[in-house]
LODREN-836680 format. One record per residue (C-alpha): residue in three letters; x negated, y negated, z negated; residue number from 1. Coordinates in steps of 0.001 Angstrom, whole numbers. Layout:
# LODREN-836680
{residuo = ala, X = X, Y = Y, Z = Z, num = NUM}
...
***
This chain:
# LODREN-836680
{residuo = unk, X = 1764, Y = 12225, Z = -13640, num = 1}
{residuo = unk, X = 1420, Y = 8695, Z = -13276, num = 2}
{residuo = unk, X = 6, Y = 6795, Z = -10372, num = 3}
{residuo = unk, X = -872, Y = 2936, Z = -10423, num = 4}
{residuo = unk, X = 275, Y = 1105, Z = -6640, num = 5}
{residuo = unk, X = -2009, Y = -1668, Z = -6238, num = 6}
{residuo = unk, X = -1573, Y = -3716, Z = -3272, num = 7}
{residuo = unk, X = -2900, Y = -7080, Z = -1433, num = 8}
{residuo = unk, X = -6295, Y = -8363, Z = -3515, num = 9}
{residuo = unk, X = -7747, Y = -10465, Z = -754, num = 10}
{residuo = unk, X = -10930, Y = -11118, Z = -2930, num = 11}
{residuo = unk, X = -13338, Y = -13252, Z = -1446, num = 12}
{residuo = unk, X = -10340, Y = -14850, Z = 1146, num = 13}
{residuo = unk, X = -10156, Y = -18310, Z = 1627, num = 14}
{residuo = unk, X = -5897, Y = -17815, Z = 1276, num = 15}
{residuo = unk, X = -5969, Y = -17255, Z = -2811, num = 16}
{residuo = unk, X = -8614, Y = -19062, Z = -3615, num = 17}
{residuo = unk, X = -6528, Y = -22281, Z = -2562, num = 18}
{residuo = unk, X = -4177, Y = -21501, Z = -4679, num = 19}
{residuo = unk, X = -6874, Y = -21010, Z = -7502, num = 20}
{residuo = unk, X = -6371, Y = -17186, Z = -7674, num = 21}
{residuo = unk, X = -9639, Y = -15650, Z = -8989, num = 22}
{residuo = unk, X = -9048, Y = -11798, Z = -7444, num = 23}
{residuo = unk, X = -11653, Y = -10204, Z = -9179, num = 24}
{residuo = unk, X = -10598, Y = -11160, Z = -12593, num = 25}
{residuo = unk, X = -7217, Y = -10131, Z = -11339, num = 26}
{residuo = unk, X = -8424, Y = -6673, Z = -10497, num = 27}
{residuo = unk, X = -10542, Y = -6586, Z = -13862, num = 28}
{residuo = unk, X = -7112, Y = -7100, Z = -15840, num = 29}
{residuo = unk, X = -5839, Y = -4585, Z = -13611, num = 30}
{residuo = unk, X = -7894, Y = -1715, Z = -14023, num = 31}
{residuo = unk, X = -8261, Y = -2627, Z = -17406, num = 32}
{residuo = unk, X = -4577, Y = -1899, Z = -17969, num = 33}
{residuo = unk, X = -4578, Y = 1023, Z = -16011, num = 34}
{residuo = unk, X = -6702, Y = 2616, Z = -18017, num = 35}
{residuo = unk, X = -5050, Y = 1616, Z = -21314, num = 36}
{residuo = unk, X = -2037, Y = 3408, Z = -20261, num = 37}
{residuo = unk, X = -4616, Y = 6647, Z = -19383, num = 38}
{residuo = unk, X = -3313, Y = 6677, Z = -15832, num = 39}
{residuo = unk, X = -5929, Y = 8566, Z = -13705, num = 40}
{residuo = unk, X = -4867, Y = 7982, Z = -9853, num = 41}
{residuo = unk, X = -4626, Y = 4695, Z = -8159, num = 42}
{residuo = unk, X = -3395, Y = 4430, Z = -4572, num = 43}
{residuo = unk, X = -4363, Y = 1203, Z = -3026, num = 44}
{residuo = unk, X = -2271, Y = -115, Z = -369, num = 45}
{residuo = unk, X = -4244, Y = -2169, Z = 1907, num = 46}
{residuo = unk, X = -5753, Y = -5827, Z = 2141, num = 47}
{residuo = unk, X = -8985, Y = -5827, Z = 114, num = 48}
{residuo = unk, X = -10333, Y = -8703, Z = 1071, num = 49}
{residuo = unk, X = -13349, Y = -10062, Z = 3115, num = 50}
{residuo = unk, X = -16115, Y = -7102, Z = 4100, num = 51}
{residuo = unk, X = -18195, Y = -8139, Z = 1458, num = 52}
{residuo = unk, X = -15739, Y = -6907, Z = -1359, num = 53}
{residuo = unk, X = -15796, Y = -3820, Z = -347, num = 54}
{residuo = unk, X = -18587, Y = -2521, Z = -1932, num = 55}
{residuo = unk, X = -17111, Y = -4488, Z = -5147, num = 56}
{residuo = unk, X = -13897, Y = -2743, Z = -5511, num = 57}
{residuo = unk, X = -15210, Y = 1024, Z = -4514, num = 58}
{residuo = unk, X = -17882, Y = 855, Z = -7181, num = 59}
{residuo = unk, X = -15357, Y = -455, Z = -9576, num = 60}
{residuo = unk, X = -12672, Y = 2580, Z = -9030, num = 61}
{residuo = unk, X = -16050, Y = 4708, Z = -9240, num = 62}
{residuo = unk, X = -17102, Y = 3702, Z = -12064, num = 63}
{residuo = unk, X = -13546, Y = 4886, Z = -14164, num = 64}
{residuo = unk, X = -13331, Y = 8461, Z = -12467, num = 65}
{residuo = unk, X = -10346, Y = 8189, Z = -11383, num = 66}
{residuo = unk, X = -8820, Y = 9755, Z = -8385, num = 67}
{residuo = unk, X = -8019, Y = 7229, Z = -5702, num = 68}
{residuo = unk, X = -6269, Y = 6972, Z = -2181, num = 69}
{residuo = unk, X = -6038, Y = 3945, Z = 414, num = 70}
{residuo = unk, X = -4482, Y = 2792, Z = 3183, num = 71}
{residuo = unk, X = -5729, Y = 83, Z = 5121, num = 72}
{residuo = unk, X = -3816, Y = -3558, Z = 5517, num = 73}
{residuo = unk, X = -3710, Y = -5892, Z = 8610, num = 74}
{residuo = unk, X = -6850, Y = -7834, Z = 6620, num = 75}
{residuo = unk, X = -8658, Y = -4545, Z = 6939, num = 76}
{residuo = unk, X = -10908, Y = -3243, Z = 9585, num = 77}
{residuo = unk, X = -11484, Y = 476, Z = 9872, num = 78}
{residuo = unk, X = -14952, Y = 63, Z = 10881, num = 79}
{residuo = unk, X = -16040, Y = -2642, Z = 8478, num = 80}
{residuo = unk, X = -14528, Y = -68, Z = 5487, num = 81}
{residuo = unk, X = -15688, Y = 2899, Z = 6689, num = 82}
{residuo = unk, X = -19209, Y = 1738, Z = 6664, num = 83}
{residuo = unk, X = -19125, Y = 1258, Z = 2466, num = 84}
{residuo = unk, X = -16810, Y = 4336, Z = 1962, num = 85}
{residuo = unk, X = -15477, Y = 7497, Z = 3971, num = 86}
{residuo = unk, X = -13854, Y = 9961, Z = 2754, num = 87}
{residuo = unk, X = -13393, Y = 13898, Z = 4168, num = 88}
{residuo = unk, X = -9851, Y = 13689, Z = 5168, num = 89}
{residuo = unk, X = -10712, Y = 10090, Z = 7239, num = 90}
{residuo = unk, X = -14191, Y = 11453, Z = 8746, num = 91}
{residuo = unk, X = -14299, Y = 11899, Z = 12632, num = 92}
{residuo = unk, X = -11212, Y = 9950, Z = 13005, num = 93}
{residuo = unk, X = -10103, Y = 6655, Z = 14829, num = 94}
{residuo = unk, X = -7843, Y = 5119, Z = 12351, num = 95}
{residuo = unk, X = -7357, Y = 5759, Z = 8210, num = 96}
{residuo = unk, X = -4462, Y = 7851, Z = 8254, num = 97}
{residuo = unk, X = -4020, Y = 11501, Z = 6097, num = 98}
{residuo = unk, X = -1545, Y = 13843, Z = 4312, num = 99}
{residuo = unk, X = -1803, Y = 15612, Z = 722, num = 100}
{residuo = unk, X = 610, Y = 18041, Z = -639, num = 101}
{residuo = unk, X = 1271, Y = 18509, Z = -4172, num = 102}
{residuo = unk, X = 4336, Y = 21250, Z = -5718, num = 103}
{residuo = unk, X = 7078, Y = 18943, Z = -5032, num = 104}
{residuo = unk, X = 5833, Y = 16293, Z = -2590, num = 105}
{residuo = unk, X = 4374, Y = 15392, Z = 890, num = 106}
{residuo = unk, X = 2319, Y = 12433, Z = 699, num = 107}
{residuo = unk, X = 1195, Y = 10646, Z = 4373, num = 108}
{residuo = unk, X = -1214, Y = 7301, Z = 4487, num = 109}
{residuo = unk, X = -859, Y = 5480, Z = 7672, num = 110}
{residuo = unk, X = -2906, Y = 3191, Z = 9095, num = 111}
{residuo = unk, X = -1587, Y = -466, Z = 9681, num = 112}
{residuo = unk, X = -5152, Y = -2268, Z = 9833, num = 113}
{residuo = unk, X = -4246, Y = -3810, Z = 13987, num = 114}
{residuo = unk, X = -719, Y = -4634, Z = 12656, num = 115}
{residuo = unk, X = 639, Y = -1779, Z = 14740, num = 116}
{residuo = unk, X = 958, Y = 2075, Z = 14293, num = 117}
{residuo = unk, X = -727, Y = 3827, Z = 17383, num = 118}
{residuo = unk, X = 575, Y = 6620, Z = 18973, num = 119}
{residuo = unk, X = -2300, Y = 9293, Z = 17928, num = 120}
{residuo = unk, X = -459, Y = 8304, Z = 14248, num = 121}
{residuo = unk, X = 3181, Y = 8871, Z = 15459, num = 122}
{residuo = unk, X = 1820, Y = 12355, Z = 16616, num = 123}
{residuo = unk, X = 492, Y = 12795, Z = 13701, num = 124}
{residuo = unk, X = 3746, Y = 11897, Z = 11659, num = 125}
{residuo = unk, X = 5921, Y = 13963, Z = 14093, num = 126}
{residuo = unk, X = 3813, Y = 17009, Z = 12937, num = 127}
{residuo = unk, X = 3255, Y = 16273, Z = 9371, num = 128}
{residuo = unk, X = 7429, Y = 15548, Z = 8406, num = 129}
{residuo = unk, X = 7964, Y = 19556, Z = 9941, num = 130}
{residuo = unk, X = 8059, Y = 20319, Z = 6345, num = 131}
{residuo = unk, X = 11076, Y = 21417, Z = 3834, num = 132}
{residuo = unk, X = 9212, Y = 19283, Z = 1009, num = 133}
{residuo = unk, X = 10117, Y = 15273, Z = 307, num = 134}
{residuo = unk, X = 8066, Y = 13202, Z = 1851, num = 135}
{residuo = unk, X = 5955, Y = 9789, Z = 473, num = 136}
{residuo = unk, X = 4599, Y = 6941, Z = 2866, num = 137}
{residuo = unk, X = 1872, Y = 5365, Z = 2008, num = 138}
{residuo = unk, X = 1431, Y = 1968, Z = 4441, num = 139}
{residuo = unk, X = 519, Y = -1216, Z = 3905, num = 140}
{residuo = unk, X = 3564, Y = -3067, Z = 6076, num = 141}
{residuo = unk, X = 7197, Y = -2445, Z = 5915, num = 142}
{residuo = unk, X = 9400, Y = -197, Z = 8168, num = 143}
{residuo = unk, X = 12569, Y = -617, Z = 6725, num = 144}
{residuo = unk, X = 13860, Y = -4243, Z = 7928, num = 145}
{residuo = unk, X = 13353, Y = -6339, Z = 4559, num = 146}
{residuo = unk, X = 15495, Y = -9576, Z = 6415, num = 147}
{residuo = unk, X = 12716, Y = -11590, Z = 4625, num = 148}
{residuo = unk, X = 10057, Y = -14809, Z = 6168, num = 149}
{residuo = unk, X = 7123, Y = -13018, Z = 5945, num = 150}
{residuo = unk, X = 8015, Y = -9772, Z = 7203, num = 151}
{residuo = unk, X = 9652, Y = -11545, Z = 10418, num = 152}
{residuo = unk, X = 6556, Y = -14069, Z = 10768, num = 153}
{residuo = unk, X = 4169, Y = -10799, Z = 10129, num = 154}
{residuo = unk, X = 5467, Y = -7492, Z = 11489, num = 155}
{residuo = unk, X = 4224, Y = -4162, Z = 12657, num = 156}
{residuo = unk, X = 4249, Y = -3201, Z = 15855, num = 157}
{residuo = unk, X = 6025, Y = 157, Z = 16111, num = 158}
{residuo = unk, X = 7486, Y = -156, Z = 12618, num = 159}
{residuo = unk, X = 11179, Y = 1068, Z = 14530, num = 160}
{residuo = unk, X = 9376, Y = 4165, Z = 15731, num = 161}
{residuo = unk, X = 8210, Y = 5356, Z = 12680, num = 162}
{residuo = unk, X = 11218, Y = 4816, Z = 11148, num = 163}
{residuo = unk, X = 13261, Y = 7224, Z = 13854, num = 164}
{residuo = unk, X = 11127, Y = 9638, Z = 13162, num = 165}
{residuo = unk, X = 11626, Y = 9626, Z = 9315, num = 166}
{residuo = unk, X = 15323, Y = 9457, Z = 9844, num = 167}
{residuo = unk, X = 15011, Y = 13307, Z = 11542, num = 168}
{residuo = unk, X = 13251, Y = 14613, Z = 8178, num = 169}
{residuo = unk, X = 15798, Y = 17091, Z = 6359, num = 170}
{residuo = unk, X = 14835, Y = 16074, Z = 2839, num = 171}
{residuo = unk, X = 14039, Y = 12264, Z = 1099, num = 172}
{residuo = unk, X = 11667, Y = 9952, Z = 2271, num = 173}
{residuo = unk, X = 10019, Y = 7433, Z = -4, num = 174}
{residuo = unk, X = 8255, Y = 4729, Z = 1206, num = 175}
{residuo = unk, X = 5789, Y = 2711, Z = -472, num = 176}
{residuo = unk, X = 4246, Y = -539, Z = 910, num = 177}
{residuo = unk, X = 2665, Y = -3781, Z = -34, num = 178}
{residuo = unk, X = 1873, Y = -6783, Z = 2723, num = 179}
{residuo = unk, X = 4620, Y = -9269, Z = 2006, num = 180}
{residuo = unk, X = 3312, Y = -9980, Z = -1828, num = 181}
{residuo = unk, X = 6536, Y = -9344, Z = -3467, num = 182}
{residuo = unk, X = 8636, Y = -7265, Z = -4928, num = 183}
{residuo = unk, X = 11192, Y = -5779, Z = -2825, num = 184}
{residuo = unk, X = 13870, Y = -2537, Z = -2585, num = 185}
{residuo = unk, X = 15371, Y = -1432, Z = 547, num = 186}
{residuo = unk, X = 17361, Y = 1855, Z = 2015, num = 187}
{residuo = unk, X = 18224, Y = 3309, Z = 4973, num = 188}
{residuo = unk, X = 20192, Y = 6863, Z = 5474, num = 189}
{residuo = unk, X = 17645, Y = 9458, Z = 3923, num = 190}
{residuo = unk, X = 14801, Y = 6624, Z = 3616, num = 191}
{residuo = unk, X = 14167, Y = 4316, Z = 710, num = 192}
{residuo = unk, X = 11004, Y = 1338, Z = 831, num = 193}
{residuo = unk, X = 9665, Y = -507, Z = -2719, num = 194}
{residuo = unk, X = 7585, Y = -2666, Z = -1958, num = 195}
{residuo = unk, X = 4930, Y = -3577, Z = -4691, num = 196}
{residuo = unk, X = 3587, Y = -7126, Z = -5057, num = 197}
{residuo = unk, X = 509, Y = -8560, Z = -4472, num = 198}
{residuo = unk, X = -2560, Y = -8417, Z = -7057, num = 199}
{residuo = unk, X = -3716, Y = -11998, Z = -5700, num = 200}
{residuo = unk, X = -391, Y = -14660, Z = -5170, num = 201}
{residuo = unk, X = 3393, Y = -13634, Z = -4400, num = 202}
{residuo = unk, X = 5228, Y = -15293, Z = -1449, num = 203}
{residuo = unk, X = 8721, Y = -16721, Z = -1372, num = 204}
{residuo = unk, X = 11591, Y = -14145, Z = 462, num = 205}
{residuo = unk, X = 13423, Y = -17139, Z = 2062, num = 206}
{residuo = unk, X = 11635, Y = -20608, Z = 3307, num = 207}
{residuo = unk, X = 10945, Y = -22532, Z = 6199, num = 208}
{residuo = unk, X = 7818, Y = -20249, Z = 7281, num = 209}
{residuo = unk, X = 5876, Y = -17967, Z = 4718, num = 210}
{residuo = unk, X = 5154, Y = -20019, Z = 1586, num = 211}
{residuo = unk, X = 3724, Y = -19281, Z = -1542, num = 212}
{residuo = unk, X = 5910, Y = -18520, Z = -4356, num = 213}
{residuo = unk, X = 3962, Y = -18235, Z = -8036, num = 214}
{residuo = unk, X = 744, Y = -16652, Z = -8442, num = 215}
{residuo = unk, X = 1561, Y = -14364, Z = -10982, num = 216}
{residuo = unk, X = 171, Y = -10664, Z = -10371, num = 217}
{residuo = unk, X = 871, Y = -7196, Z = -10678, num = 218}
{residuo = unk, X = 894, Y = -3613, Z = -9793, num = 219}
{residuo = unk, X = 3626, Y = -834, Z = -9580, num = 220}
{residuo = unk, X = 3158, Y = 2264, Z = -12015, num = 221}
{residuo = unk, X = 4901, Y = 5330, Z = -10320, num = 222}
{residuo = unk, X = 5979, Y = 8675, Z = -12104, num = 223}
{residuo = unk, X = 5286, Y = 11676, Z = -10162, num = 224}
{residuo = unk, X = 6494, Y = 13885, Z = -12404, num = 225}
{residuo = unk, X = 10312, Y = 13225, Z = -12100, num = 226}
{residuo = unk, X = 11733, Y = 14016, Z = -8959, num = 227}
{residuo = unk, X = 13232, Y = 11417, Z = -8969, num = 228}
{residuo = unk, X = 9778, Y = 8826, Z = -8771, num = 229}
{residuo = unk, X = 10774, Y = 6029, Z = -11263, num = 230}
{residuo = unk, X = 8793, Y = 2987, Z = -11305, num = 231}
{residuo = unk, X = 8032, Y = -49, Z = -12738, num = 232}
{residuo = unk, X = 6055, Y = -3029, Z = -11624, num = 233}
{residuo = unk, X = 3743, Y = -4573, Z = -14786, num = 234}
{residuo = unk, X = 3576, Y = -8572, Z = -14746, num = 235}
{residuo = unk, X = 740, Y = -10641, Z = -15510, num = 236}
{residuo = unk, X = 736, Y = -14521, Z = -16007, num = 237}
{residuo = unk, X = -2071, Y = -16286, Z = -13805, num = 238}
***
């Protein structure tokens, strides 16, 4: 089964549009692809944009039936999202965090929306990785030190912790992020982190201070039905 990544819109935010980045046609061409290559689950990995988009991009993913997960981004707020869309597994919680299993995998979302993990989630992680199953990390910042601008000028807050604690899992840990709008490969002992580039504008890995680098888009397709979760990231020209 395939399953479309799609990471950092920021529609309605004053940051792509200075750049000239239209997100919603963006995320038109996006879904629009998506379902020309019949994929039917999207996982969105945080930073939708300004509280009015909400609405917007919910009723979009509605409107195609397919299945769909999130985790929330540092340009998120829990409340603000929660208001337009709730599902079971977040309902009567603080933060936007959850686990799925499926035959071969454990999938977690964590929640990065205050740029740092609590410790209710690192509880939550320490009990949810007791499990002989490979895991998959859903969050919208890095863990894994990508030695990159933007991670260094942006980082999360308890990002080390986290990572411990996936270093004392048994099996394969695959982590899959978004937040510094490019595309990026790291490992770590039992751990590996893609990172999937940004839907709005990608930034530059090395520069003075985080700079913009093209605004080309994209999104990551990811194959859960090999073990061994192959992916791609599909280009599009601004």
């Amino acid at each position: 089964m395939q399953t479309a990544l799609i990471t950092d819109l920021h529609a309605e935010e004053d940051f792509p549009l200075e750049y000239g980045v239209d997100a919603w046609k963006n995320w038109d061409i996006l879904l629009k692809d998506v379902k020309k290559r019949n994929i039917k689950e999207i996982v969105f990995l945080g930073d939708i944009g300004s509280m009015n988009a909400h609405q917007r991009l919910f009723e979009s993913m509605n409107e195609l039936t397919f299945k769909y997960r999130l985790v929330l981004g540092n340009h998120d707020d829990f409340a603000e999202v929660t208001q337009t869309y709730q599902p079971e597994p977040i309902s009567k919680k603080e933060a936007w965090y959850w686990s799925e299993e499926s035959e071969v995998f454990k999938m977690i979302g964590l929640d990065t929306s205050t740029d740092a993990i609590t410790q209710i989630q690192l509880d939550f992680l320490k009990r949810e990785i007791q499990t002989g199953k490979d895991l998959i990390l859903f969050i919208h910042h890095p863990v894994l030190h990508t030695n990159t601008i933007p991670q260094k000028e942006y980082p999360l807050e308890g990002a080390d912790d986290i990572k411990e604690i996936l270093l004392g899992h048994s099996g394969r840990v695959h982590i899959y992020c978004g937040h510094l709008h490019m595309d990026d490969v790291q490992t770590e002992a039992n751990i590996s982190q893609t990172i999937t580039p940004a839907s709005s504008l990608q930034l530059k890995k090395q520069s003075e201070k985080s700079e913009v680098d093209h605004i080309d888009f994209g999104y990551r397709i990811l194959d859960f039905s090999n073990p061994i979760l192959p992916s791609e990231v599909i280009w599009f020209k601004s």
